[in-house]
Structures are given as C-alpha cells and as structure tokens.
C-alpha positions as a printed NumPy array, in Angstrom:
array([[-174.365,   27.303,   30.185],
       [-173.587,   30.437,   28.205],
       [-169.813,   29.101,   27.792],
       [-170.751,   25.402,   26.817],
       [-173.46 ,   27.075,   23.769],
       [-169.961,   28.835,   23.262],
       [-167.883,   25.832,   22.732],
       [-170.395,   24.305,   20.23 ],
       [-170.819,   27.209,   18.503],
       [-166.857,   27.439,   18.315],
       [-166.636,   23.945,   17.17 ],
       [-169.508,   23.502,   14.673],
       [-170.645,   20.483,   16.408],
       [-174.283,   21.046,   15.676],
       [-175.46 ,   17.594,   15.427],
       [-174.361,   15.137,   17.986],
       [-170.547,   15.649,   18.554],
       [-168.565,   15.767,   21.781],
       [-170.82 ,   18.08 ,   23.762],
       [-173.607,   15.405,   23.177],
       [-170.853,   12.538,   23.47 ],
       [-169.33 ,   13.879,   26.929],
       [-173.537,   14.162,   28.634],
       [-174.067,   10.351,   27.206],
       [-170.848,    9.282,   28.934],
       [-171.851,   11.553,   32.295],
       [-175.233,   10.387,   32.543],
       [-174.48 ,    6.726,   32.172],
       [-172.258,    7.501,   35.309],
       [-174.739,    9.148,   37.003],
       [-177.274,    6.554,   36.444],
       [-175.267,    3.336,   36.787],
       [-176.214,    1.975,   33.411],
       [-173.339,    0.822,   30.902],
       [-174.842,    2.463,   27.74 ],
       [-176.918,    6.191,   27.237],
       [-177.842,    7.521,   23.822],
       [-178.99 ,   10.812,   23.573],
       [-181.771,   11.654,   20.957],
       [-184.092,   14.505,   19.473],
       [-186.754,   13.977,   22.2  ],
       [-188.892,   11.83 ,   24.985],
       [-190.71 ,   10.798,   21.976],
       [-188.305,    9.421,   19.948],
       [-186.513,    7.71 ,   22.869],
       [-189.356,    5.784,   23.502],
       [-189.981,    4.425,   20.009],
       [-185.882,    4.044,   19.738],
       [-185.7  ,    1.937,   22.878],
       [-188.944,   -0.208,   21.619],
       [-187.132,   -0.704,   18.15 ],
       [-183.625,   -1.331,   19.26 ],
       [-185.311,   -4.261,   21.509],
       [-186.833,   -5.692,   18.524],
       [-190.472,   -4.675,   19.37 ],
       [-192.198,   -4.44 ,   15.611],
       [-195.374,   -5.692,   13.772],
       [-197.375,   -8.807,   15.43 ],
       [-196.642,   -7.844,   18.691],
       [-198.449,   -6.523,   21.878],
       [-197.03 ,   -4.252,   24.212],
       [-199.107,   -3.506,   27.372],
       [-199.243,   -0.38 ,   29.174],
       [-201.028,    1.94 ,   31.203],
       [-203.897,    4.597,   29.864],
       [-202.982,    7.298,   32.698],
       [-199.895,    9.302,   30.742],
       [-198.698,   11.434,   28.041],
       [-200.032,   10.235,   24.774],
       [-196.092,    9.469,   23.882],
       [-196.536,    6.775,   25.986],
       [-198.952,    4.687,   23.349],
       [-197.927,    6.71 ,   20.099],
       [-194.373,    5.257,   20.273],
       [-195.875,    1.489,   20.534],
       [-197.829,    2.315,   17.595],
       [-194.737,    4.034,   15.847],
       [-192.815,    0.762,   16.681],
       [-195.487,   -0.987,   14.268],
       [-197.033,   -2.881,   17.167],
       [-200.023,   -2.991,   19.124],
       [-200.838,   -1.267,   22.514],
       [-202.634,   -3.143,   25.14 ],
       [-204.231,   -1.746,   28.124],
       [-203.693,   -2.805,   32.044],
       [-205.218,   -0.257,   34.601],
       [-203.523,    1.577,   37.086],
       [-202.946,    1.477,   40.743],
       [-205.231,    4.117,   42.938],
       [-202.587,    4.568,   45.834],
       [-199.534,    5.754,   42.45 ],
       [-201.273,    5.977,   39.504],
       [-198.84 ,    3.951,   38.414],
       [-199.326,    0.56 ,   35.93 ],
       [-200.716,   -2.024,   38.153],
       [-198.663,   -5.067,   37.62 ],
       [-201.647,   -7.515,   38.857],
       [-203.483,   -5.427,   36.415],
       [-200.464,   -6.375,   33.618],
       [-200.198,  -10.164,   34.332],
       [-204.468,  -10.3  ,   33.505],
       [-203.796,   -8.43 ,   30.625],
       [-200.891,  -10.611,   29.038],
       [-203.072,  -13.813,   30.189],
       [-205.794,  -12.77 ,   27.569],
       [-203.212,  -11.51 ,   25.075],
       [-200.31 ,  -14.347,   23.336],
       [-198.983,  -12.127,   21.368],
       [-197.631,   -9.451,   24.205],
       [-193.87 ,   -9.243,   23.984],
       [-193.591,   -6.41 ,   26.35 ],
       [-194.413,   -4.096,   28.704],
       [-194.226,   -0.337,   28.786],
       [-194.561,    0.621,   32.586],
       [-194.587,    4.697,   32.982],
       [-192.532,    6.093,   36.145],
       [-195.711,    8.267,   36.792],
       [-194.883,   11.929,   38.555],
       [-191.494,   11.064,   39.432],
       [-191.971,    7.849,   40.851],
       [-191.184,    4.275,   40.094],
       [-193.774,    1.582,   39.355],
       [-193.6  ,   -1.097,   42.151],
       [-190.402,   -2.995,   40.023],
       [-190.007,   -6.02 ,   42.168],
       [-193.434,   -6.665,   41.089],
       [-192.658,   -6.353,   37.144],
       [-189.247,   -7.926,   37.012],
       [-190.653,  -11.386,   38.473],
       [-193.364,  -10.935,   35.733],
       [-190.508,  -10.183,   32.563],
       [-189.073,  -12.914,   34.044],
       [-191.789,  -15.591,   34.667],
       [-193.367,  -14.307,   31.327],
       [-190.189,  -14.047,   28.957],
       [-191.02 ,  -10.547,   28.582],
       [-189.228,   -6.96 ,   27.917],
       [-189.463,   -4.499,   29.878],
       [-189.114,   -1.008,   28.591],
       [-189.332,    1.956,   30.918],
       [-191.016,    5.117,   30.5  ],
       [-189.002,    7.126,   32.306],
       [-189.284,   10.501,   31.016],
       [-190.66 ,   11.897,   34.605],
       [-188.437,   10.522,   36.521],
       [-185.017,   11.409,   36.272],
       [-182.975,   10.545,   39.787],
       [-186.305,    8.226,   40.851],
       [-185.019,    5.081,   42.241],
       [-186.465,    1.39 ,   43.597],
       [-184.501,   -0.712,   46.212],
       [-181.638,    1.817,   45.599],
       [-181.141,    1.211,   41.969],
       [-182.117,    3.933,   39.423],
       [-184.843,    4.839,   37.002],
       [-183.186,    3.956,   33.601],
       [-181.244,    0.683,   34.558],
       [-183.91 ,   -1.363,   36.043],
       [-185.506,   -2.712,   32.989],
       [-183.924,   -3.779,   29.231],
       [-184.312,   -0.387,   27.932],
       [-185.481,    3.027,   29.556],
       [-186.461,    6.446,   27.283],
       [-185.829,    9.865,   29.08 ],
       [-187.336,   13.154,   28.383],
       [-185.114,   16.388,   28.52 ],
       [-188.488,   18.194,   27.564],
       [-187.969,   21.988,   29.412],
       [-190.455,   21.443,   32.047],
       [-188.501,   18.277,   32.898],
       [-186.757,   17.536,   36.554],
       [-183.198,   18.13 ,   33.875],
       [-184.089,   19.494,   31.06 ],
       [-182.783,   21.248,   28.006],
       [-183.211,   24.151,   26.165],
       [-185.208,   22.947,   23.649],
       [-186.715,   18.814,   22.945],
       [-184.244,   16.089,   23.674],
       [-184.495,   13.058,   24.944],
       [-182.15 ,    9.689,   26.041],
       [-182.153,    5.913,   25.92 ],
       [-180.44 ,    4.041,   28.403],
       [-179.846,    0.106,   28.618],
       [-177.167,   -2.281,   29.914],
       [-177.517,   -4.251,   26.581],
       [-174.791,   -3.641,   24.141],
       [-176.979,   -4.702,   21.56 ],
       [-179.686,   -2.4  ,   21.621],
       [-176.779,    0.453,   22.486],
       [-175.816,   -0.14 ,   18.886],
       [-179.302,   -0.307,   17.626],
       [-179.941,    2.688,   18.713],
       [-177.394,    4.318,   17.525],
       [-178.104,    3.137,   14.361],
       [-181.934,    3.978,   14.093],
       [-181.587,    7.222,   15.324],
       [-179.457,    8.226,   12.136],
       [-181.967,    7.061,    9.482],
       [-180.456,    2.98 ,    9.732],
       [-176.643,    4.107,    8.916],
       [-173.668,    2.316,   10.516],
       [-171.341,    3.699,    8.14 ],
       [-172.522,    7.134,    6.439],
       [-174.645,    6.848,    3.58 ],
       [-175.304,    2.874,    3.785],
       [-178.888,    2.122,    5.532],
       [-179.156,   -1.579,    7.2  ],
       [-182.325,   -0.556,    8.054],
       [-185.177,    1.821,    7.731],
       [-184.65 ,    4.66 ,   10.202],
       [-184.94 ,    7.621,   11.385],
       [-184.004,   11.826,   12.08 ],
       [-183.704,   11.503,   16.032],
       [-180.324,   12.877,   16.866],
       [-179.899,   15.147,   19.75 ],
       [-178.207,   18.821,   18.729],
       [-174.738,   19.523,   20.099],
       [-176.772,   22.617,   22.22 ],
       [-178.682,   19.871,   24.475],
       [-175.854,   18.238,   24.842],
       [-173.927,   21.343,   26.152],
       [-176.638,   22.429,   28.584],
       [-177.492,   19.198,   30.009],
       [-174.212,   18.552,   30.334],
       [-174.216,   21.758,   32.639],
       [-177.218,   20.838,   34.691],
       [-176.561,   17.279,   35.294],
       [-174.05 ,   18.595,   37.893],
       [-176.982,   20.267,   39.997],
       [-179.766,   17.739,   39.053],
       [-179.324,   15.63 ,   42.512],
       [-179.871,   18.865,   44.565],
       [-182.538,   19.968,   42.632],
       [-184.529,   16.961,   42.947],
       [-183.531,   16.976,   47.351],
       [-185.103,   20.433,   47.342],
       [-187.993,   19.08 ,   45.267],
       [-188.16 ,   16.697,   48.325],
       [-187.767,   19.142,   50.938],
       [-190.942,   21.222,   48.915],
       [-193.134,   17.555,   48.943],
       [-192.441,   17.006,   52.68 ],
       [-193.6  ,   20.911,   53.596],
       [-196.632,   20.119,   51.301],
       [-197.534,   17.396,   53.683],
       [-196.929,   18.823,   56.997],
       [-198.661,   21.664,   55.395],
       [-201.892,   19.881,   54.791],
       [-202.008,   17.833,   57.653],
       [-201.697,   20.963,   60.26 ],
       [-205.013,   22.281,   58.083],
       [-206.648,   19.195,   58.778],
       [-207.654,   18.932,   54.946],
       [-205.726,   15.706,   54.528],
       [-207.794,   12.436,   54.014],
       [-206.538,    8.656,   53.956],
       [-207.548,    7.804,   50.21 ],
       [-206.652,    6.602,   48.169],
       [-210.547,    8.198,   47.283],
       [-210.952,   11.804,   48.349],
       [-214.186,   12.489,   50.129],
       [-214.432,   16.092,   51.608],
       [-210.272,   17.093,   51.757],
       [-207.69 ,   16.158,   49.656],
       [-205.955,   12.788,   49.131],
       [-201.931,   13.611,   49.045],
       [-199.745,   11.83 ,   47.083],
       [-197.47 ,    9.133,   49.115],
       [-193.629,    7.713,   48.401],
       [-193.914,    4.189,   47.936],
       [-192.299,    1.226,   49.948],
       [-189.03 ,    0.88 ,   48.312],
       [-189.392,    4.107,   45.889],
       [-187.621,    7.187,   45.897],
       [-189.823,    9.778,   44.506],
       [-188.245,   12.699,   42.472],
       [-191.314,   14.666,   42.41 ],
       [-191.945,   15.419,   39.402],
       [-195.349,   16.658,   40.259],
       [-197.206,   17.199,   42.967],
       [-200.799,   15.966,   42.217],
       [-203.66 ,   15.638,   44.881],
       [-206.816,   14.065,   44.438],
       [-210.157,   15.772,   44.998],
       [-213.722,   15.081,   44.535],
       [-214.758,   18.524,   43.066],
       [-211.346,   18.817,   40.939],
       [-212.58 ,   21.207,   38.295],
       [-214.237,   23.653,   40.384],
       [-211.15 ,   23.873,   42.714],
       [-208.882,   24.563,   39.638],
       [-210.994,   27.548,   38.252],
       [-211.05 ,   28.844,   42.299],
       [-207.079,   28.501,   42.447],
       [-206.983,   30.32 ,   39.38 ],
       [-209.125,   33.487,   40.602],
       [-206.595,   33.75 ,   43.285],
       [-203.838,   33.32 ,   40.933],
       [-202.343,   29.692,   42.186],
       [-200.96 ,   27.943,   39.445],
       [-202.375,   24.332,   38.557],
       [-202.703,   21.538,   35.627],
       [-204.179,   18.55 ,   35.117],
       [-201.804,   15.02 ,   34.306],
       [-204.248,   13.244,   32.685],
       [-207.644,   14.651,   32.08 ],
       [-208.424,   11.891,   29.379],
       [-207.484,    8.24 ,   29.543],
       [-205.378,    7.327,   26.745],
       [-207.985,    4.611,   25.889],
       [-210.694,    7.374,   25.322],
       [-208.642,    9.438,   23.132],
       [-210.61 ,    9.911,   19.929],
       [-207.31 ,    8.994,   17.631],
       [-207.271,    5.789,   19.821],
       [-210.684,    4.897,   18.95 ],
       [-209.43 ,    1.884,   16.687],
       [-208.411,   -0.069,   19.347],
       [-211.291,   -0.852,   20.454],
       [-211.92 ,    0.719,   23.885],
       [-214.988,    2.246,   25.666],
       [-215.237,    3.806,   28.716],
       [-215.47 ,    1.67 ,   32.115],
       [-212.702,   -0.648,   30.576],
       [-210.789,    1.241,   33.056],
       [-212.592,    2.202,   36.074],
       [-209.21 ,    3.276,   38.346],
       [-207.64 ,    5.353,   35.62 ],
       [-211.382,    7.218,   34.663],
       [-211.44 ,    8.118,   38.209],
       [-208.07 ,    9.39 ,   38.717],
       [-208.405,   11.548,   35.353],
       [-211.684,   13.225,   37.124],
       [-209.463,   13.931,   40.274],
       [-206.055,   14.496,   39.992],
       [-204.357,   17.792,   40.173],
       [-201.502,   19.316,   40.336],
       [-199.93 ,   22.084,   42.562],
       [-196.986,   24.141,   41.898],
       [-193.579,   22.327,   42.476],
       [-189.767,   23.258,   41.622],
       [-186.644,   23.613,   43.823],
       [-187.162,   27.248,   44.549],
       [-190.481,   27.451,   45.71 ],
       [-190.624,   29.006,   48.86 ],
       [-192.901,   27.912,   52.35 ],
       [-194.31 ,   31.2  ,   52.096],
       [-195.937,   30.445,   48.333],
       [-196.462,   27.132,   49.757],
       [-198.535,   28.503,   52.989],
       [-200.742,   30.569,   50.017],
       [-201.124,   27.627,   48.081],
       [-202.206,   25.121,   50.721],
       [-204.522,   28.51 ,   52.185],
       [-206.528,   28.509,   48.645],
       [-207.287,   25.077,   49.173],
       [-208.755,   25.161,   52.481],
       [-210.961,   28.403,   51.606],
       [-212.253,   26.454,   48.712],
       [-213.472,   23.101,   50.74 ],
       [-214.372,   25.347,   53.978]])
C-alpha cells in the first residue's frame, strides 16, 4: 500500500487518474460486470447509479426501511420519491412480495432499490421476474456486500445499476470515503461518468447539472492493493460465521426463529446466496440489556438498525407512523451484532459466545 500512495504521490494524480483507472478496470474483472466507476463515496454511488438510470422528479422508487439512511437520502437526492416495502424476518432483507404490494398501490414507481443487507443478497430470482413483469429498474444497494453472490453471479451485475461502498469498515475498503458504480449498460457507464464531474463531457462544458463525486487517486491506489486479498478475506469471514454457529449450537443457546424467545436467533445463508458476512447480527428478545452486559465484559457490539428509516424524524414528511412496518420495528428492537473480521480468532470467539450464555443463564 505504502508504494502505490508512493506512485500517486510521484505522479500528481490526485483526482481520478490511472491508480483510480487501473481499480475500475480490476474490479469490473473481478465482478464480471462490463463497466465500474469509481466515486467519492457509498453515498454518492447510490444517487449516481439512480441518476445515470434516469430516476428524477415524478417518480417512486421503493425500498426497504431496515438500512443506512444512504439508502433513502440518495432517492431523495435523485429528486424522487421513496416508497416503503417491509422486510423479510428470516434476512432482513427487502421482501419482494412486500415490493410487488407496494408498486400495486403506487403508478408512479419506476424502481426499486433492494439493499444486500449484512453481506447478503436479497432473494434476486424473486426481483428480476418483478423488473421484468413490472417494466421496472432495479438498482442495487450493494455497499455491504462486496464478493456476495446469487445463483453464482455477483453482487453488482445482477441488476441495471449497483452502488458500492469502500467506507473503512467495509468487507474492501479504503483509506478514507469512496465508493463505485457498476452496470453492464454502456449508457449509464457514460452517465456516470459525466455526473460525477459536475455534468462535463469535455472540461468546462456542463450537459447537465452535476456533481463533486470523484474518487482521489489514494483510494484508487489502496483498493487497488486490497482487491487482490478481498476473496480470502471474505472465506475467512466465512470460516469465522460457520465457528459462530457450531459455537452456539454446542451451548444450546440457539433457537429456530426467525423470533427469538429465550436464546438467540442466528443469522442463516440463504438458498441460492453466498453470504460475505458483512456482519454478524443475532436476534434477541432482551437486545439492549445484553449489549450493556457484553460491554461490562468488554465484548464489542452495535446495533444495524436501531430506527426504521420510516421513523426517522427528517423522514417525517413522508408520511409514515409506526406499525406501517411491523417486521422491520421488530428487527430494529432485536438485532445485534457480534464482532466479525478475518482475523478473529476461536479463542475471542469462545469469549464472545461465553458472554452470551452468562447473560441468558
């Protein structure tokens, strides 16, 4: 890493250039799409990749209220409308059932924003025959899930567009805020390009109105660097969810779900998914009281989300209350989640699991 920061430093390439140029061209490899544009952050990706698809004022774009706040802000950004669809208990994922009801009492949805939750893919098979049925985009939020995969094919290439995160906490992640679209469309390759350097496709004459969200030459060096150890890292991630499990279920504190009762309700790799682990998050019925007795014994935890985006007081204008949606209220009052990256070791692991069971014994 040291000697890439070296290079742009050498060349003055600050601001996009061929350390930024050479990751685009390796992580459309890695991800099997024809076209990735990198970009300032998650953030802007997401509003780039709704803009670049023509997503603007009058329209509707549904998606879940169980994620970052990005996740709506962008739609909003974009000059259109967010709509609401609840999520599935088993994922926490967008429920496409949920989705189809919600563009039935909606004409003027034009697309939907499914969020790879955790590290894991939304059931696609499900939303591709709706985008198709429907005449509708379909713009991922991938910015958790980095390697994730349905049916083989990767996060990033399933839908029309897809907007990555390169935030540091991220599966790869820079040294700083960056962020990626990808797409297979040509045309909203170039759009992007375009809007992310205020509307220019020749210096200093603006087509359209724009905006700042060019990734630095840096992020381009170091993810450049880390893309080459990004597959492992997400196996070991793997090998750390697996140990979690066999962990949990030897204590006996494992329950079926997807509603915990006395134990814990684990997180599960769906049919056809290939989870990247992102997070680890369990469910539990006494959530906030466990977190403050992991925290006494000095066991990391967080909590992804504990406020529906629909209940969000700077949301309050669209019109939501709460019970609108009963799955993702209940999964904000349970999830949690426990320390994950490649190098955690079984012995932190045996600690972690141990804190648990002393707090439900």
């Amino acid at each position: 890493m040291l000697d890439a920061l070296a290079r742009v430093i050498d060349s003055r390439q600050f601001i996009l250039g061929e350390e930024v140029a050479g990751f685009e061209r390796a992580a459309a490899s890695h991800l099997g799409v024809g076209h990735a544009l990198g970009c300032a952050s998650g953030t802007d990706a997401l509003w780039l990749a709704l803009a670049a698809a023509g997503i603007g004022r009058g329209d509707a774009v549904v998606t879940t209220p169980f994620s970052f706040f990005a996740s709506v802000s962008s739609i909003l950004r974009a000059g259109a409308t967010p709509v609401f669809a609840d999520i599935d208990p088993w994922t926490c994922n967008l429920s496409a059932a949920a989705v189809e009801l919600a563009v039935d009492r909606n004409a003027s949805v034009k697309a939907v924003l499914p969020v790879h939750l955790y590290g894991q893919c939304v059931e696609w098979s499900a939303f591709a025959r709706l985008g198709k049925e429907r005449r509708l985009l379909l713009i991922e939020d991938a910015a958790q899930a980095w390697g994730a995969e349905w049916q083989g094919a990767k996060a990033g290439g399933l839908g029309d567009a897809a907007a990555f995160s390169f935030y540091p906490t991220k599966n790869l992640s820079a040294a700083g805020d960056a962020g990626m679209v990808t797409t297979n469309s040509g045309e909203i390759a170039e759009r992007v390009q375009m809007l992310r350097q205020h509307g220019m496709r020749r210096r200093y004459f603006h087509d359209e109105v724009g905006w700042n969200a060019r990734m630095d030459g840096l992020q381009g060096a170091v993810l450049q660097v880390k893309l080459k150890y990004i597959a492992a890292w997400n196996e070991a991630r793997h090998t750390v969810a697996a140990r979690y499990r066999e962990l949990f279920l030897r204590s006996g504190l494992a329950e079926a779900g997807p509603y915990p009762a006395h134990g814990v309700v684990l997180p599960t790799e769906a049919p056809g998914a290939r989870h990247v682990w992102h997070q680890y998050v369990i469910r539990a019925k006494r959530r906030d009281d466990l977190r403050e007795f992991l925290a006494a014994r000095i066991v990391g935890s967080e909590i992804y989300y504990p406020i529906p985006l629909h209940m969000q007081k700077a949301l309050k204008h669209l019109g939501y209350k709460q019970g609108d949606f009963p799955e993702a209220e209940r999964a904000a009052r349970e999830v949690l989640a426990l320390p994950i990256f490649p190098e955690l070791r079984e012995d932190e692991q045996v600690r972690v699991v141990a804190a648990v069971s002393e707090f439900l014994s």
